[in-house]
N, C-alpha and C positions, 0 to 999 in steps of 0.2 A: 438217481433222479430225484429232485428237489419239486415237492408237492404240497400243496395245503391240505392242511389235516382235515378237512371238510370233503375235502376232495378224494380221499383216499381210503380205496377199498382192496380187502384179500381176497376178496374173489378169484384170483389169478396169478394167487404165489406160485411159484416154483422153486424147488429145493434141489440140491443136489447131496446126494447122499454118500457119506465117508465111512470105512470101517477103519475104526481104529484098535489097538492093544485094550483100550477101556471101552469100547463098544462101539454102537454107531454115533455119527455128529451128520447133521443134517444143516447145510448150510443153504442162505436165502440165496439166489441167481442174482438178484439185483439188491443195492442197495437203498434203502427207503431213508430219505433223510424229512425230516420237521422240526420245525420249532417246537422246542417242552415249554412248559408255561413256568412259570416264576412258582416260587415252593418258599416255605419257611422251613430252617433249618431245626428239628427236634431235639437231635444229638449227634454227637461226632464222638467216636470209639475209635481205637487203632484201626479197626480193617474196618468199619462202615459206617456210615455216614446216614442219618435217619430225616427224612423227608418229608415234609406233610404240603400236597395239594393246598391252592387260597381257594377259600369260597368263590372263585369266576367264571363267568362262561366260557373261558378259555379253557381255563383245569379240568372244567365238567366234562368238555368235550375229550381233552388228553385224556381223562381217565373213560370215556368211554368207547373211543376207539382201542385202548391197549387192554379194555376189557374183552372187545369185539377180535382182537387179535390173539389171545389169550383161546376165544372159543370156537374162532380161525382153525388151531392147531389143536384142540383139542380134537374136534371133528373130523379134521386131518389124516391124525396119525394115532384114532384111538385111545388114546390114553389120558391121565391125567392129567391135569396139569397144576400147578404149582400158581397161585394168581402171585402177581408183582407186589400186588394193591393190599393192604388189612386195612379196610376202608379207604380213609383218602392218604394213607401214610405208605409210606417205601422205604427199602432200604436200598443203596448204591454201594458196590464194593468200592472203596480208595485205597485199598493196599496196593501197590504197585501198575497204579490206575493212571495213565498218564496223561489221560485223555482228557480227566474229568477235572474239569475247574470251578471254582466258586467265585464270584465278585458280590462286591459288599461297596453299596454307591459308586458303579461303574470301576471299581477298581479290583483288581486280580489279586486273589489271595495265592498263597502256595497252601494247600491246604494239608503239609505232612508239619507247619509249622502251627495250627490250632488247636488248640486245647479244651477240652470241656469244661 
């Protein structure tokens, strides 16, 4: 389901829960999709990619709903959690990441061809 991030609360996750050989995976019932806000690129390493938040009320809001989701789970399932965020910075795995793309003035990079 496609939502505005204003609009979107965890009040009402549902998980479903998998045992695996490496332990439990708890997967979401539904998929939440939003628009992430535009990021300056930090650095780019073999397997990650370093991300930093723009000063906007768009990012404000990104980082503080995935904060709010972050404390969603934490509440949850008891435990700790790991935050995404070291301030306004992040890191994205791109090793074998298929998913994830970068564009630079509307045009598609292949980003296993960038270089630091």
């Amino acid at each position: 389901m496609k939502i505005s991030l204003k609009q979107l609360s965890f009040d009402n996750l549902k998980f479903t829960k998998c045992q695996t050989n490496l332990g439990t995976i708890y997967n979401l019932n539904e998929i939440i999709i939003f628009q992430t806000p535009c990021v300056k690129i930090v650095e780019i390493s073999n397997d990650y990619i370093t991300l930093q938040l723009l000063p906007t009320q768009a990012c404000h809001l990104f980082y503080t709903k995935i904060r709010e989701f972050e404390s969603k789970l934490k509440s949850l399932f008891k435990k700790e959690i790991v935050s995404l965020f070291e301030n306004s910075i992040f890191k994205v795995k791109i090793k074998n990441n298929k998913n994830f793309n970068i564009y630079f003035e509307k045009s598609l990079f292949n980003f296993y061809y960038l270089k630091t």
